[in-house]
N, CA, C and O of each residue as an XYZ file, in Angstrom:
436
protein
N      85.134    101.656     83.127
C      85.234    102.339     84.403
C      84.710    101.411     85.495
O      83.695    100.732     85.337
N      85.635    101.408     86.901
C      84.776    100.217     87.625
C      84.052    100.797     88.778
O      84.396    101.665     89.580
N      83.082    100.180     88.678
C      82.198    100.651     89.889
C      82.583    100.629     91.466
O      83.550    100.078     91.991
N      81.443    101.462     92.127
C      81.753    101.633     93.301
C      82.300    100.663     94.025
O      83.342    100.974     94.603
N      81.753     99.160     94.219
C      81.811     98.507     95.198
C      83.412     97.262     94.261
O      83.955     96.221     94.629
N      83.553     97.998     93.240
C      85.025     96.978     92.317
C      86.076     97.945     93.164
O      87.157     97.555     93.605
N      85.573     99.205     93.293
C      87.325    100.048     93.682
C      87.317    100.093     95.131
O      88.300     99.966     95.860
N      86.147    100.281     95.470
C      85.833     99.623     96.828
C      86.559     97.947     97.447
O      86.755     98.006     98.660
N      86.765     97.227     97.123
C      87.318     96.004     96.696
C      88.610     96.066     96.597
O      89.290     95.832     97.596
N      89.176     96.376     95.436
C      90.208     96.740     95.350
C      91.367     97.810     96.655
O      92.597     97.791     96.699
N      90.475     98.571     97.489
C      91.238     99.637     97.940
C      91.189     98.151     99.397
O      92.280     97.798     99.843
N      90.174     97.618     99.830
C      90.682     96.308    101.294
C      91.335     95.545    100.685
O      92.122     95.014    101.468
N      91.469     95.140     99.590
C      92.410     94.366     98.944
C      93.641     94.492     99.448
O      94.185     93.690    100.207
N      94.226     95.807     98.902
C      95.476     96.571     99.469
C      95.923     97.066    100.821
O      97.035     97.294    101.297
N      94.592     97.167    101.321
C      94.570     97.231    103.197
C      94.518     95.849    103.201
O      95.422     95.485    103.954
N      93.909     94.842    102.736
C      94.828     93.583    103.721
C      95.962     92.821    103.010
O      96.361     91.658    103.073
N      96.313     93.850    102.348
C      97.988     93.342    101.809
C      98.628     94.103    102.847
O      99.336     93.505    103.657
N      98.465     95.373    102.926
C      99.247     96.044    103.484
C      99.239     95.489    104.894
O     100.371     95.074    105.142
N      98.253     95.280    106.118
C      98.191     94.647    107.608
C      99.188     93.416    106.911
O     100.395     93.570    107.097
N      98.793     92.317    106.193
C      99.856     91.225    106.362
C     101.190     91.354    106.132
O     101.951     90.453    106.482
N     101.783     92.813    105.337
C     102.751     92.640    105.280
C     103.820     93.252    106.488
O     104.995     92.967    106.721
N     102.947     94.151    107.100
C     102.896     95.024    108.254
C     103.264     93.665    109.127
O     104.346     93.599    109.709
N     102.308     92.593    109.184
C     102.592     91.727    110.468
C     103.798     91.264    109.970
O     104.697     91.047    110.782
N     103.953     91.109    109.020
C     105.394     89.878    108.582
C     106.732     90.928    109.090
O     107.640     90.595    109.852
N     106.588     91.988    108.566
C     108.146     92.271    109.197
C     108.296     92.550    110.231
O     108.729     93.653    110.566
N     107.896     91.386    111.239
C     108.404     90.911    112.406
C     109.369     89.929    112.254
O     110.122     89.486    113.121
N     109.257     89.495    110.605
C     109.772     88.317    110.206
C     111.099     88.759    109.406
O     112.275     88.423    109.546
N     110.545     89.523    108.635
C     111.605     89.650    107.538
C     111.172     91.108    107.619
O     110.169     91.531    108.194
N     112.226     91.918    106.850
C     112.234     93.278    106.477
C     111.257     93.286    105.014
O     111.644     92.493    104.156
N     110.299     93.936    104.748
C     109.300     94.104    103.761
C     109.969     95.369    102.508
O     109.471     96.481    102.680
N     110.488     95.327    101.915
C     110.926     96.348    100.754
C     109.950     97.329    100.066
O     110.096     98.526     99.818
N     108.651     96.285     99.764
C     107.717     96.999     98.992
C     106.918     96.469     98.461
O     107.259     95.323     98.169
N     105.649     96.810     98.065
C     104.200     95.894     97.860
C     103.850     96.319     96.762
O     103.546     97.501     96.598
N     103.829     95.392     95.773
C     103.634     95.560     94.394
C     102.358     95.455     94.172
O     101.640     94.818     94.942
N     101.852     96.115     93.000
C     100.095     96.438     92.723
C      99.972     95.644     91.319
O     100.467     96.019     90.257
N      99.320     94.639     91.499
C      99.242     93.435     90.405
C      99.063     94.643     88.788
O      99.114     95.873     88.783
N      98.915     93.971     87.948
C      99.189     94.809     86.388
C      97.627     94.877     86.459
O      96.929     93.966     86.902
N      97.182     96.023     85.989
C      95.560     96.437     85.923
C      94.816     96.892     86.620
O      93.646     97.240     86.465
N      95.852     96.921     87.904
C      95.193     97.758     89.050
C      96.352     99.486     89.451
O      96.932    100.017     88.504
N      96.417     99.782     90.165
C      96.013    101.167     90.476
C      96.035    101.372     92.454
O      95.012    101.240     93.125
N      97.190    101.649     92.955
C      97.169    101.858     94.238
C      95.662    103.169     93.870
O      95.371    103.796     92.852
N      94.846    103.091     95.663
C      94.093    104.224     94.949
C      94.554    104.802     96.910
O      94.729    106.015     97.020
N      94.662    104.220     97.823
C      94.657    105.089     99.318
C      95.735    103.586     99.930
O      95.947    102.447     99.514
N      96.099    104.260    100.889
C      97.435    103.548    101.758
C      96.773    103.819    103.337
O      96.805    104.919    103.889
N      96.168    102.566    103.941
C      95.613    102.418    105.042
C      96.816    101.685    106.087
O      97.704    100.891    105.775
N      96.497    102.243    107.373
C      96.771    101.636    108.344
C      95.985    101.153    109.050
O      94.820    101.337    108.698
N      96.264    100.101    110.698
C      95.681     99.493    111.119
C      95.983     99.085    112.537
O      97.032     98.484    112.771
N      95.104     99.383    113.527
C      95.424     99.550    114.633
C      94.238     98.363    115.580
O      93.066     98.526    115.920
N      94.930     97.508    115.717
C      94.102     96.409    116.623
C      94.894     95.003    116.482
O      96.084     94.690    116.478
N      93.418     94.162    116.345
C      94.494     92.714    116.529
C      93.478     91.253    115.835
O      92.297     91.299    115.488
N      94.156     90.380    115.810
C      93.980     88.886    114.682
C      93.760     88.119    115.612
O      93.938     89.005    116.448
N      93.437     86.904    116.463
C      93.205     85.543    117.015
C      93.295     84.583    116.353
O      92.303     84.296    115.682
N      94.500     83.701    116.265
C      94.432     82.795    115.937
C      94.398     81.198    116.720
O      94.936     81.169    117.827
N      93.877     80.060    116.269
C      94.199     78.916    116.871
C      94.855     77.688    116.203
O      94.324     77.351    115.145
N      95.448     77.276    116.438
C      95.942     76.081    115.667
C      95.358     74.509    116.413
O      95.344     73.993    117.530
N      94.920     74.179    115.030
C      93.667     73.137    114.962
C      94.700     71.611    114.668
O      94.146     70.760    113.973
N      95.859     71.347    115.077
C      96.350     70.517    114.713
C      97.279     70.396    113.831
O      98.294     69.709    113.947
N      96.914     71.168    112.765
C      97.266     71.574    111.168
C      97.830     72.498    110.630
O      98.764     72.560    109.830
N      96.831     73.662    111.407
C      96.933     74.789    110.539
C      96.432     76.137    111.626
O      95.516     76.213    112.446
N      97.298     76.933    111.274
C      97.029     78.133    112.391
C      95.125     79.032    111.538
O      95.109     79.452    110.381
N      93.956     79.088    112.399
C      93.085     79.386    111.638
C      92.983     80.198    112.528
O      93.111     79.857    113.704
N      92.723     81.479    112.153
C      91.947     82.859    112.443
C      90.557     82.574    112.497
O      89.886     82.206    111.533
N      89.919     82.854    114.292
C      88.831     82.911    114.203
C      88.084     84.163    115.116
O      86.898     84.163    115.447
N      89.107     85.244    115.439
C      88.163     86.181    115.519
C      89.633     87.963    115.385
O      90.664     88.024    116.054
N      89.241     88.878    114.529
C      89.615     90.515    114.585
C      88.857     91.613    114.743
O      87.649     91.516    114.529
N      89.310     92.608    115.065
C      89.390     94.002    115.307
C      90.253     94.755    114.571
O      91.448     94.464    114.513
N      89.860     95.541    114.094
C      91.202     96.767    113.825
C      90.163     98.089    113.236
O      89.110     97.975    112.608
N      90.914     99.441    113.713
C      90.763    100.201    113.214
C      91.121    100.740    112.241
O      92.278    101.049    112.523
N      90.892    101.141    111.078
C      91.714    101.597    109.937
C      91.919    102.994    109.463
O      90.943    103.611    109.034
N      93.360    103.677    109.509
C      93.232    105.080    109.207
C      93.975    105.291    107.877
O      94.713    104.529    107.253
N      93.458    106.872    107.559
C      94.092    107.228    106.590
C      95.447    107.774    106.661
O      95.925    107.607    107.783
N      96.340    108.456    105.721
C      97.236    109.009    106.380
C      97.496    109.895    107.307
O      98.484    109.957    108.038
N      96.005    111.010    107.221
C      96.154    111.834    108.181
C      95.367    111.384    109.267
O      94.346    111.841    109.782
N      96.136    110.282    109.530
C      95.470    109.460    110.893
C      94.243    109.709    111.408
O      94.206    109.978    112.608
N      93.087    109.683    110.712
C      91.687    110.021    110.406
C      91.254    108.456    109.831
O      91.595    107.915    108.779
N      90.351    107.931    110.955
C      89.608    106.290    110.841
C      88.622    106.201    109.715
O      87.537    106.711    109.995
N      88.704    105.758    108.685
C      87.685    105.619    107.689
C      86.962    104.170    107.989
O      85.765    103.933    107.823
N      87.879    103.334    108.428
C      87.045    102.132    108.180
C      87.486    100.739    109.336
O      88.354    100.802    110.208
N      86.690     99.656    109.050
C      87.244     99.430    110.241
C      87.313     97.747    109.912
O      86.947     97.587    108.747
N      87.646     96.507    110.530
C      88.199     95.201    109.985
C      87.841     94.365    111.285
O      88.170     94.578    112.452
N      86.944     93.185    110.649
C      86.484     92.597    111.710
C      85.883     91.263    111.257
O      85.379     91.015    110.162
N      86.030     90.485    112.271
C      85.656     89.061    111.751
C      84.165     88.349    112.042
O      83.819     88.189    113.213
N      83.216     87.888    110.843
C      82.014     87.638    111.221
C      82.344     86.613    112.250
O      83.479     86.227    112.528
N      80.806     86.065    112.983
C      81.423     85.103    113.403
C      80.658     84.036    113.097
O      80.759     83.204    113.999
N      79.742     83.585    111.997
C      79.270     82.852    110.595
C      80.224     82.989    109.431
O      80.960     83.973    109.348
N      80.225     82.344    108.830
C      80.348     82.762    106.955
C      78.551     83.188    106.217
O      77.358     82.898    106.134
N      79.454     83.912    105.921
C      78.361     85.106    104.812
C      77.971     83.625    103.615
O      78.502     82.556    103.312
N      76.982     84.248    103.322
C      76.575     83.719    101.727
C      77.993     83.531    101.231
O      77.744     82.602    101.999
N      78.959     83.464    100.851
C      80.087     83.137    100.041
C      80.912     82.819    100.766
O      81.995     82.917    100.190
N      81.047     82.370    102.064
C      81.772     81.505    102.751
C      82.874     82.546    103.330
O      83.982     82.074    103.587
N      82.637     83.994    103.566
C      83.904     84.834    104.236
C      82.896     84.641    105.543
O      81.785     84.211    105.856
N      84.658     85.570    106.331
C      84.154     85.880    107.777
C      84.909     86.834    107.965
O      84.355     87.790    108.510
N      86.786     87.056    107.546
C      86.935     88.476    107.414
C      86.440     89.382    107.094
O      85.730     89.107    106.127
N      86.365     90.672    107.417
C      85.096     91.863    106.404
C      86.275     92.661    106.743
O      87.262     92.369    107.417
N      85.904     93.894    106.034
C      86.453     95.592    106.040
C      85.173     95.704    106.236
O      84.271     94.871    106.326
N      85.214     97.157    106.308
C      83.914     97.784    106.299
C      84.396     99.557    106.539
O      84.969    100.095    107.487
N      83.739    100.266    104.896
C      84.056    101.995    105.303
C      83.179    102.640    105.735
O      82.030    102.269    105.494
N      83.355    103.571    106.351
C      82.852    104.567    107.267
C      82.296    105.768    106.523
O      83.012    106.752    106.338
N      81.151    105.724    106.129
C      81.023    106.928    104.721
C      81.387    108.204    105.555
O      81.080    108.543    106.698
N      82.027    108.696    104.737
C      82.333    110.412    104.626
C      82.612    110.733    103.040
O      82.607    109.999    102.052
N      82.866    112.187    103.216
C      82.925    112.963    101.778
C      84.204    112.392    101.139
O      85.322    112.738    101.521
N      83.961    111.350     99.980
C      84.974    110.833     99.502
C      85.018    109.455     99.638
O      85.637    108.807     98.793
N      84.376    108.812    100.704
C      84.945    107.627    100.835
C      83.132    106.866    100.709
O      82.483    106.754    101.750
N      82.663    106.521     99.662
C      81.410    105.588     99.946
C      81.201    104.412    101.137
O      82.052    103.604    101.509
N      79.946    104.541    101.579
C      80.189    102.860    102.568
C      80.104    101.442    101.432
O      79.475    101.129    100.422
N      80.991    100.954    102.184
C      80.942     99.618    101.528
C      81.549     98.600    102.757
O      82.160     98.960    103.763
N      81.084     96.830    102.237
C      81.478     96.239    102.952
C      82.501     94.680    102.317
O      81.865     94.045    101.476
N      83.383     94.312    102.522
C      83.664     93.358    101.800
C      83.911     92.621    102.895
O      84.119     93.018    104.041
N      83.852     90.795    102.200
C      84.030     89.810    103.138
C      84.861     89.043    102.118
O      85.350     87.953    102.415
């Protein structure tokens, strides 16, 4: 059985599959987002804000977001934002949920 902060994990996982694929079909038409073997869609988030990027010569790098994140019944659980350090493990994207009945706080980077 996986713990709080594994399904926790797993559920921004799928919220930031879902925002990137959301941004891409600007690009292409998106069909459908497959859930790797061993996992388990568990909630289907949306996302309401925005990304900064700069391009360093090279490479387009994201260095600062916002977004709000809702559930389906367009009710904000959580919210997506960019440190502006790296954490102990070298992130700077985060999620972060909004405890209510059902949803534990947690934070991932």
């Amino acid at each position: 059985m996986a713990t709080t902060m594994e399904l926790a994990a797993r559920i921004f996982m799928l919220v930031s599959l879902a925002l990137c694929v959301h941004a891409a079909q600007d690009l292409q038409e998106a069909t459908s987002i497959e859930v790797p073997p061993g996992y388990r869609l568990a909630i289907t988030l949306s996302g309401k804000g925005y990304q900064h990027y700069r391009f360093n010569g090279t490479d387009w790098v994201n260095f600062k977001a916002r977004a709000r994140l809702y559930n389906c019944d367009k009710k904000q659980i959580g919210r997506h934002f960019y440190l502006p350090h790296p954490d102990a493990l070298g992130g700077q994207p985060t999620w972060e949920t909004i405890p209510s009945k059902g949803v534990p706080y947690s934070i991932v980077t």
